[in-house]
C-alpha positions as CSV (number, residue, x, y, z in Angstrom):
1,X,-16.4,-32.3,18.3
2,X,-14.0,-29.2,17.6
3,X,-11.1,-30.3,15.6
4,X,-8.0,-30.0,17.7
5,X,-5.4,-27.2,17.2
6,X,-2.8,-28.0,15.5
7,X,1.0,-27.5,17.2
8,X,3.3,-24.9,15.9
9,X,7.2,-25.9,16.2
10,X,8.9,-23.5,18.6
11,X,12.2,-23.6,16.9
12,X,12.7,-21.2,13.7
13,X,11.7,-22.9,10.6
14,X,13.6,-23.6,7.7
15,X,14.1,-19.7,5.6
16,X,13.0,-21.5,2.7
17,X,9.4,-22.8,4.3
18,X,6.9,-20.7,1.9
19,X,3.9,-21.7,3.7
20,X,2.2,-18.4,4.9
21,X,-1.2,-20.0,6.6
22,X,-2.5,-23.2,8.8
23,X,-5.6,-24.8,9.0
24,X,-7.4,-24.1,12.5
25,X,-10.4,-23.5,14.2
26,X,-11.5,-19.6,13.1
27,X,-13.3,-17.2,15.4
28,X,-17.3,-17.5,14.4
29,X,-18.6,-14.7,11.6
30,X,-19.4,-11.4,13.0
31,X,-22.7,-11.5,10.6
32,X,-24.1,-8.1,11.9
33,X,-21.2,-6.4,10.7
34,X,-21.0,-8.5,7.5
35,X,-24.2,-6.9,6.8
36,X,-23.4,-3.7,7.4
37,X,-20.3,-3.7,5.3
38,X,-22.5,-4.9,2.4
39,X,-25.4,-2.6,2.5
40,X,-22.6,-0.2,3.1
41,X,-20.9,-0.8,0.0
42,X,-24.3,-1.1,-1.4
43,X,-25.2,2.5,-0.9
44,X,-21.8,4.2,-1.5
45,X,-21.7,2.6,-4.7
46,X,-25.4,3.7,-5.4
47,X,-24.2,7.3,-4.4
48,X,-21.0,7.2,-6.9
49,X,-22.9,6.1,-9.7
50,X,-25.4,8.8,-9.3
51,X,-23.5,11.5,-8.4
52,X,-20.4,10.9,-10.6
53,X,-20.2,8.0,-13.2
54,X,-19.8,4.4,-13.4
55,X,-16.4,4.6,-14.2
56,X,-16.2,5.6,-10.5
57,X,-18.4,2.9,-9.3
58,X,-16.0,0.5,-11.0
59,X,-13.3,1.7,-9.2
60,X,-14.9,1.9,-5.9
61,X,-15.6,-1.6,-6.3
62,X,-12.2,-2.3,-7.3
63,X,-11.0,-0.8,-4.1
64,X,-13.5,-2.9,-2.4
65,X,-11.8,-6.1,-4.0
66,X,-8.4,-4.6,-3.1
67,X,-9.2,-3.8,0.5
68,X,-10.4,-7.4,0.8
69,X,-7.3,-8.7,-1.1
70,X,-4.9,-6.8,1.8
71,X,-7.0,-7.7,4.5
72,X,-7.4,-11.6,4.2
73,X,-3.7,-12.0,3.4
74,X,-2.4,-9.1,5.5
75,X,-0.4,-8.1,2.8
76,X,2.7,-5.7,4.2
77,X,4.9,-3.5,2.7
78,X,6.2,-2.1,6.0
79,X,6.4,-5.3,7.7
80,X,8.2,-6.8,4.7
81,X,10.9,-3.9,4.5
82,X,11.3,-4.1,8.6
83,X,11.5,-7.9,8.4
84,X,13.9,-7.3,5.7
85,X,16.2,-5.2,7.2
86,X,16.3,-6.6,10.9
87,X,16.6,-10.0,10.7
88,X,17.2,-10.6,7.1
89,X,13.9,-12.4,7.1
90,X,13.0,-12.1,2.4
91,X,9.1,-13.8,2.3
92,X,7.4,-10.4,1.9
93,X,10.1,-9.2,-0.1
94,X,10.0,-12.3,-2.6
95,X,5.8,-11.6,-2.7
96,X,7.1,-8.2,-3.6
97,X,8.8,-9.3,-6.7
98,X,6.5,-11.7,-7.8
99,X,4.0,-8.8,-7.5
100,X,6.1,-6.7,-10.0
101,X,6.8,-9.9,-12.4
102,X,3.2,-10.0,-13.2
103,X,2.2,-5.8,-13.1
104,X,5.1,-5.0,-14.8
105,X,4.2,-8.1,-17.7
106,X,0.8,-6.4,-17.9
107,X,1.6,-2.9,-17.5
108,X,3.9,-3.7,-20.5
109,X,0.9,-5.0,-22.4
110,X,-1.1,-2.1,-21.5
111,X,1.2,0.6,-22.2
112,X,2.5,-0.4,-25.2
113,X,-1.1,-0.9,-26.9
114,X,-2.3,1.9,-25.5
115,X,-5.9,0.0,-24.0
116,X,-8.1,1.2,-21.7
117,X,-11.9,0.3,-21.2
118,X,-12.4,4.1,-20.8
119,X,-11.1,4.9,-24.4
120,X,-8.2,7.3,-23.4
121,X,-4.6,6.8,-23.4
122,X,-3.4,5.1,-20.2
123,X,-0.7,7.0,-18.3
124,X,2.6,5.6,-16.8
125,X,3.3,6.7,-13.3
126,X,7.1,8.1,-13.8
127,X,8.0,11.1,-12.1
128,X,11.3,13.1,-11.4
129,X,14.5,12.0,-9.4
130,X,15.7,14.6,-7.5
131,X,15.9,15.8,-3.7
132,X,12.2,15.9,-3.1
133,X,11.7,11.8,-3.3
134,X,15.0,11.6,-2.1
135,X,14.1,13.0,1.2
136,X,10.6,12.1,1.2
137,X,10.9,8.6,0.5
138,X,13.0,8.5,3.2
139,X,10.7,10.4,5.9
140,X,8.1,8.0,4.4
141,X,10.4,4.8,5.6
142,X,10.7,6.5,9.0
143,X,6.8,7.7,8.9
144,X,5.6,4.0,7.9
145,X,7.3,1.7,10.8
146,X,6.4,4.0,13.8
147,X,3.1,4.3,12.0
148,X,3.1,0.1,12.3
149,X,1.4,0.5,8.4
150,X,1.9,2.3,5.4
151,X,-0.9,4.1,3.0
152,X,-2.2,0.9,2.1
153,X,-1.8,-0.8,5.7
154,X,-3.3,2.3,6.9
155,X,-6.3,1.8,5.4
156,X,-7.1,-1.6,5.5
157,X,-5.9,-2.4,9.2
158,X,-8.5,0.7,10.3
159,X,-10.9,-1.0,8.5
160,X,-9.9,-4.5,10.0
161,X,-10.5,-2.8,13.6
162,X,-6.7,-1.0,14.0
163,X,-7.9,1.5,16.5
164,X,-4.0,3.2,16.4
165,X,-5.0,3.6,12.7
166,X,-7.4,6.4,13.5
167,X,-4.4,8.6,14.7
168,X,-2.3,7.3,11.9
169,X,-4.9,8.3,9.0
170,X,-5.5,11.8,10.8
171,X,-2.2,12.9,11.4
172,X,-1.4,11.5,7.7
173,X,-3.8,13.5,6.4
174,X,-2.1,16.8,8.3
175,X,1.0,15.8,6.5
176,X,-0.3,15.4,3.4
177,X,-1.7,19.4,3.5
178,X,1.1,20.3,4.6
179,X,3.3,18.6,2.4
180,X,1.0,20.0,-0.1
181,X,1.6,23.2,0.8
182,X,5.6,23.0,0.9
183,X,5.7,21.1,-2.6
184,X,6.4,24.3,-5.1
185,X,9.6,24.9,-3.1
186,X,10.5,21.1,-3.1
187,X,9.3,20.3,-6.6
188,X,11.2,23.7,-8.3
189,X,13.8,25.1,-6.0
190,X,15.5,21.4,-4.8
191,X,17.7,19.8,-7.8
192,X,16.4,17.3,-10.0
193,X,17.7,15.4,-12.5
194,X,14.7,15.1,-14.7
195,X,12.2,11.8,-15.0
196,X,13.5,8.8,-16.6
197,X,11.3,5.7,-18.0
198,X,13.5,2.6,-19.2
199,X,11.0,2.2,-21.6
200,X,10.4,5.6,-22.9
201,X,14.1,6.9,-22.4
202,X,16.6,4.4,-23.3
203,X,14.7,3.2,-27.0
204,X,14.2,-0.1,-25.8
205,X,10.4,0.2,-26.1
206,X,8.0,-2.0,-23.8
207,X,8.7,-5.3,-24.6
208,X,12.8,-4.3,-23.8
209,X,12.3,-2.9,-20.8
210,X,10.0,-6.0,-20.0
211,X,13.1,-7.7,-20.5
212,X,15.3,-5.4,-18.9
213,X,13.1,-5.5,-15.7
214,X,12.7,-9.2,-15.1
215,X,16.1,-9.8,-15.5
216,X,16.4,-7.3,-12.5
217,X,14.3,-8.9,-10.6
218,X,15.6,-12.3,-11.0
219,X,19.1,-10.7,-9.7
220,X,17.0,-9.3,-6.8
221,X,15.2,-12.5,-5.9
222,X,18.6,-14.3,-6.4
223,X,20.2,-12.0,-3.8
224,X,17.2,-12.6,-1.3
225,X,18.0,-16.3,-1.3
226,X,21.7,-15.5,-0.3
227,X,20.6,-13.4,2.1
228,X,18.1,-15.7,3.7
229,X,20.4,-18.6,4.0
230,X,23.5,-16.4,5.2
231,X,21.0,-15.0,7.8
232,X,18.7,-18.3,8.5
233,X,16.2,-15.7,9.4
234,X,12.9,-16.9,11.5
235,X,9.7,-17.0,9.6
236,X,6.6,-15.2,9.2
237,X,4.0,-16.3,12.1
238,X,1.4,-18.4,9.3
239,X,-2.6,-16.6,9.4
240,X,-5.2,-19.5,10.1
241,X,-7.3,-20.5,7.7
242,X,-9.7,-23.5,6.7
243,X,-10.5,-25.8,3.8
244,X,-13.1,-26.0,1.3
245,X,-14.7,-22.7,-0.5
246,X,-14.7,-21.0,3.3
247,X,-11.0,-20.1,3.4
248,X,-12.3,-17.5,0.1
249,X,-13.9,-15.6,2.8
250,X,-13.0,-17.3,5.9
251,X,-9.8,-18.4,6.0
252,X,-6.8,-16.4,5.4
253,X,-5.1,-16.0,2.0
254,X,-2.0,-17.3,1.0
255,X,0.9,-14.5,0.3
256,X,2.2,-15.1,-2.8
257,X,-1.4,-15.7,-4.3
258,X,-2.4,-12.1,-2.8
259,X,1.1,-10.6,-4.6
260,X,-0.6,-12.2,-7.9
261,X,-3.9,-10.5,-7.2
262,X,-2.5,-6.7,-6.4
263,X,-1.0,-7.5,-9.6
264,X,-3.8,-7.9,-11.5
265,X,-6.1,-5.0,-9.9
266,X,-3.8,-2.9,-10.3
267,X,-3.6,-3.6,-13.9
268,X,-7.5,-3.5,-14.3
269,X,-7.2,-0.2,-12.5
270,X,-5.0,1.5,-15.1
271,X,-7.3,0.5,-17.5
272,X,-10.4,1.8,-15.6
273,X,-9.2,4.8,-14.1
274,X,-6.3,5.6,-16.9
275,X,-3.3,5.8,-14.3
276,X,-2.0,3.2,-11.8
277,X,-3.6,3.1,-8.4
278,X,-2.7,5.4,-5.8
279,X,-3.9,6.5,-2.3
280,X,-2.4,9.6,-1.0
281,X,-3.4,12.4,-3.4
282,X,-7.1,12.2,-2.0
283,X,-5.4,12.2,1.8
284,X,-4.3,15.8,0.4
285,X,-7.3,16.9,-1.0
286,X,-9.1,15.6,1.8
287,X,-7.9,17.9,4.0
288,X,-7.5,20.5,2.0
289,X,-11.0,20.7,1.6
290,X,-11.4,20.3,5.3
291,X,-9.3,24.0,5.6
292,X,-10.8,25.7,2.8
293,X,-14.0,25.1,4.6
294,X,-13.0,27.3,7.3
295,X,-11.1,29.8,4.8
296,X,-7.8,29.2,4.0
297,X,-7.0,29.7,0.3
298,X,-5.9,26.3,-0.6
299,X,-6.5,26.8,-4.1
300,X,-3.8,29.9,-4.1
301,X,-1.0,27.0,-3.3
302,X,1.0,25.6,-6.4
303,X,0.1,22.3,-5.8
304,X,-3.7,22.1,-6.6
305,X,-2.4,24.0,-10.1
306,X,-4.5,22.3,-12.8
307,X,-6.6,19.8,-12.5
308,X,-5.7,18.9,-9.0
309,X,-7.3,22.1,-8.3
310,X,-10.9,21.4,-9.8
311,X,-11.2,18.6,-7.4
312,X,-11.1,21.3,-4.6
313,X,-14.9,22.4,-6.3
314,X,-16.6,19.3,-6.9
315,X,-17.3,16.4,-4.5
316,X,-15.2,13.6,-3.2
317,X,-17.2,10.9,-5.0
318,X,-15.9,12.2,-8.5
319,X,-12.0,11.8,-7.3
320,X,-11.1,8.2,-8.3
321,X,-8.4,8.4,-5.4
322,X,-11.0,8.8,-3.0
323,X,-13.0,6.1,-4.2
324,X,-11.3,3.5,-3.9
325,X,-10.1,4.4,-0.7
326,X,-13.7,4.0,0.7
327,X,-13.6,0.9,-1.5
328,X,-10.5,-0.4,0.5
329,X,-11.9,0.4,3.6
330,X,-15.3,-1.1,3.5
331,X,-13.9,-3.9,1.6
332,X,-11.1,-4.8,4.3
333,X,-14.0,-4.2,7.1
334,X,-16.0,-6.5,5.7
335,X,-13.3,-9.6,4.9
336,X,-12.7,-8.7,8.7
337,X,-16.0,-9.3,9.8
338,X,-16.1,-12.8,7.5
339,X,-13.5,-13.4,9.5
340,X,-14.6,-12.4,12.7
341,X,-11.3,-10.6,14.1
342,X,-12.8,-7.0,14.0
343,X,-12.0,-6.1,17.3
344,X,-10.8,-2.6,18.2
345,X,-8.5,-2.3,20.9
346,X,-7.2,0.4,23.4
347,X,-4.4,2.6,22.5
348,X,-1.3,2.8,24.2
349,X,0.2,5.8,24.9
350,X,3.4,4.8,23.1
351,X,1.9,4.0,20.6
352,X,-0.5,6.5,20.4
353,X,2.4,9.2,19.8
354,X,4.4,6.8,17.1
355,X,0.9,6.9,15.3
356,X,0.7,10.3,15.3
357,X,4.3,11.1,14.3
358,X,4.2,8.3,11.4
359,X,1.3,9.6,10.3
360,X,2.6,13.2,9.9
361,X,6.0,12.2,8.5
362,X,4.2,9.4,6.2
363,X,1.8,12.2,4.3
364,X,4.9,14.8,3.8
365,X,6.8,12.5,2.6
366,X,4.5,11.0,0.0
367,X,3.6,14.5,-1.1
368,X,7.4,14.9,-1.9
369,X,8.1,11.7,-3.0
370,X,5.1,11.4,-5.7
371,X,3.1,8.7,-3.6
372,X,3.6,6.1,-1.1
373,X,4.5,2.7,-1.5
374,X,1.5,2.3,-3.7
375,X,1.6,5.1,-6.0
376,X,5.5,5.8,-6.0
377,X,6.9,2.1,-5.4
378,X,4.2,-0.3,-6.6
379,X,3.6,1.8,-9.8
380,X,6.4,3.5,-10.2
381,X,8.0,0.3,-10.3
382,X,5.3,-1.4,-12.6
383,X,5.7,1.7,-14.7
384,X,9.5,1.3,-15.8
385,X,10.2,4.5,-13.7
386,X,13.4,5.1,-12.2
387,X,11.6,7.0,-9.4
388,X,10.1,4.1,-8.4
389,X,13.6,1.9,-7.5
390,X,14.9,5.3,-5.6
391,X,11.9,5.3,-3.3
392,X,12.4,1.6,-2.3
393,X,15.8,2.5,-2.1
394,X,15.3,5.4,0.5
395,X,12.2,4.1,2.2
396,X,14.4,0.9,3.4
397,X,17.4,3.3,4.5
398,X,14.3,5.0,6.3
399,X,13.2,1.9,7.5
400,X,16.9,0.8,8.9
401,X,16.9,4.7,10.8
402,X,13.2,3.7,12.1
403,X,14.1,1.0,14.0
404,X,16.8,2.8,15.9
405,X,13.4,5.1,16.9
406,X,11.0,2.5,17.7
407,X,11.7,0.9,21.2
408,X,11.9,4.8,22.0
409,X,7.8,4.7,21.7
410,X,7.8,1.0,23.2
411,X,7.5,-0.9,19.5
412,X,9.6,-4.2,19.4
413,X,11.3,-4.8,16.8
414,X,12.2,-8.5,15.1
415,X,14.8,-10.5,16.5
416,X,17.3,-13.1,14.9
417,X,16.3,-15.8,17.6
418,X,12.2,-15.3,17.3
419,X,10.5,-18.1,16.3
420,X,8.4,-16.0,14.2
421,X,9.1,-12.6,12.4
C-alpha cells in the first residue's frame, strides 16, 4: 500500500524553519534515460582523456558531480537574490554564506600553500573594479531573473528537462560573442580603479583575510536574521525526498548540505584545473568558434589576446571551461532522470522572449563583469577579491530593476502573503 502524502500547512511557516525537503512518494526512475546519461558520460569522458588529458577527464567528472550537486538540491542563485529582494525571504542567501564560510576556509588553505595536484601555482580569481563589472554585473542581475536561471541554473535546469533553457543558453551564448567583441573598449577605455585582493593588497596575508572575511559574513548572516523576522517572509516550497540510501539519488538534497558541497568542488577544482570554476568563458569561445567557421576574424578581436586565443585552434575537449560544462549537464540530466522529473515542457511565448532577452543581457554582462555568479561572485568572493562583493552588489540592484520587468513577459514574482517563496 502507497504511503499516504503527507499535508503541507497552508499558512506561511515560521522564517526561521530551515527544513528545505519532505518525505513523499517520488515519481518512478526514468531508467532508460539513467542509462543514457551514464554511457553518455562514459564516452565523453573516454573522448577527453584521449583527445586531451586526464587532468580534463577529472574535471569533466567534477562537473558531472557538480551538475548532480545543483540539480538534486536545485541550488539557486537567482531565485535566492529574487526571493531576497521581494519578500525578504534569506534561506538561499544564508546557503550562500555558508557556501563562502567553507570555500573561502579552503581557498585560504590552498592559496596560501600554494597546492595543486597539477604541480602549478593555483591562481586567485581577482579582477578589476571599475565601470565594466559595474554595468555588467548589473545587466547580468536583469539578464538572470527574466532568464528564470543564471549560468549555473542555465545549465543544469536544461539538463533537468528546462525546455525555456534552450533559448536561454543560445541567446547567452550571442551575448557572450558579442560581449566578447565589445570588451577592449570596456576593459581599457571605461575607468577602473585597479584589482584589489584583501589578502594580497592590505598585508594581512591568508589566514588575515580569512579572518577578515568570516567576520563579514557573520555581520551578513546577522543582518539576514533581522531582515527575516522584520519581514516574516514565506518559506521556500520543501523538494520531496525519501529515506534510507535512495534520497542520495532519489530523493532531493537538503540546501545547506548542497552549499557545503559547491564548497568543496570548487575547492578540488582549483586544485585540478589551477583557477576557480567558472562557466561563461567557454559560452564565448563557443560561439566564437561557431563565427570563425563561417569567416569572421574572431581571433583579430582583443579579447581572444593570449591564451584565450589558442583555444580558438584546438578543440573544445582541451578547454577546462567546456568540460565541465558537459560534465554539469550530463550530470544534472542524469540526477533528473534518478529522479524521474525529466520532463520538457512547451514554451510560452512570454517566456520564450524573457529567455531570449536574459540570455543575451546574461552573456554581455558576464563578459564585462569577469564571469557570472559562478566565476565572478562564487570565486571572486572565495578569492578575497573585491570584484567579487561589487558584483553581488550590482547583480541584486539588477535583480530589484528585474522585477519591475517581469510581469511585462508574464513571470510572477514572490509575494509577502504566499505560502511558499
Amino acid at each position: 500500500m502507497a504511503k499516504p502524502q503527507p499535508v503541507l500547512e497552508t499558512t506561511t511557516p515560521q522564517w526561521n524553519n530551515k527544513s528545505t525537503t519532505f518525505i513523499t512518494n517520488l515519481s518512478p526512475m526514468q531508467k532508460n534515460f539513467v542509462g543514457a546519461g551514464i554511457i553518455a558520460a562514459i564516452i565523453l569522458l573516454i573522448a577527453i582523456v584521449n583527445v586531451a588529458s586526464w587532468k580534463q577527464g577529472t574535471l569533466f567528472i567534477l562537473g558531472l558531480l557538480l551538475g548532480a550537486t545543483l540539480l538534486y538540491a536545485r541550488f539557486g542563485f537567482t531565485s535566492a537574490f529574487r526571493r531576497f529582494v521581494s519578500v525578504g525571504n534569506v534561506q538561499g542567501i544564508q546557503a550562500h554564506l555558508l557556501m563562502f564560510v567553507v570555500s573561502t576556509t579552503l581557498f585560504a588553505l590552498i592559496l596560501g600553500t600554494g597546492f595543486t595536484f597539477t604541480g602549478g601555482a593555483p591562481s586567485a580569481s581577482v579582477n578589476p573594479v571599475g565601470v565594466s563589472i559595474i554595468v555588467g554585473a548589473f545587466l547580468f542581475g536583469i539578464g538572470m531573473q527574466l532568464g528564470n536561471g543564471c549560468a549555473s541554473g542555465t545549465l543544469y535546469n536544461l539538463g533537468g528537462g528546462s525546455s525555456s533553457m534552450v533559448l536561454t543558453l543560445t541567446f547567452f551564448i550571442v551575448g557572450s560573442v558579442l560581449g566578447a567583441y565589445h570588451a577592449p573598449f570596456w576593459m581599457e577605455d571605461m575607468p577602473s580603479f585597479g584589482s584589489f585582493s584583501l589578502a594580497e593588497s592590505t598585508g594581512l596575508g591568508y589566514f588575515g583575510a580569512w579572518v577578515v572575511q568570516l567576520l563579514i559574513f557573520a555581520a551578513i548572516y546577522g543582518i539576514t536574521i533581522m531582515i527575516a523576522k522584520k519581514k516574516r517572509p514565506p518559506m521556500m516550497k520543501p523538494l520531496p525526498t525519501t529515506t534510507g540510501w535512495k534520497k542520495v539519488i532519489r530523493g532531493s538534497w537538503p540546501l545547506f548540505a548542497a552549499a557545503v558541497i559547491l564548497a568543496v568542488l570548487n575547492a578540488i577544482t582549483l586544485t585540478v584545473k589551477g583557477s576557480p570554476w567558472g562557466i561563461t568563458s567557454a559560452f564565448a569561445l563557443w560561439g566564437a568558434k561557431v563565427i570563425q567557421f563561417f569567416g569572421v576574424d574572431v581571433a583579430s578581436w582583443g579579447y581572444f589576446a593570449g591564451s584565450k586565443g589558442e583555444a580558438l585552434t584546438t578543440t573544445v575537449l582541451a578547454d577546462s571551461t567546456s568540460v565541465m560544462n558537459f560534465g554539469i549537464l550530463i550530470g544534472a540530466f542524469t540526477a533528473a532522470a534518478f529522479q524521474g522529473t525529466f520532463k520538457p515542457k512547451k514554451i510560452k511565448p512570454g517566456v520564450a522572449w524573457a529567455s531570449i532577452l536574459g540570455g543575451l543581457l546574461m552573456g554581455y554582462g558576464a563578459r564585462l563583469a569577469f564571469g557570472c555568479n559562478i566565476g565572478a561572485y562564487f570565486g571572486g568572493i572565495s578569492s578575497f577579491s573585491l570584484h567579487g562583493w561589487v558584483w553581488m552588489l550590482m547583480a541584486m540592484i539588477g535583480t530589484g530593476a528585474a522585477l519591475l520587468i517581469r510581469p511585462l513577459f508574464g513571470l510572477s514574482n514572490p509575494k509577502s502573503k504566499d505560502s511558499f517563496c
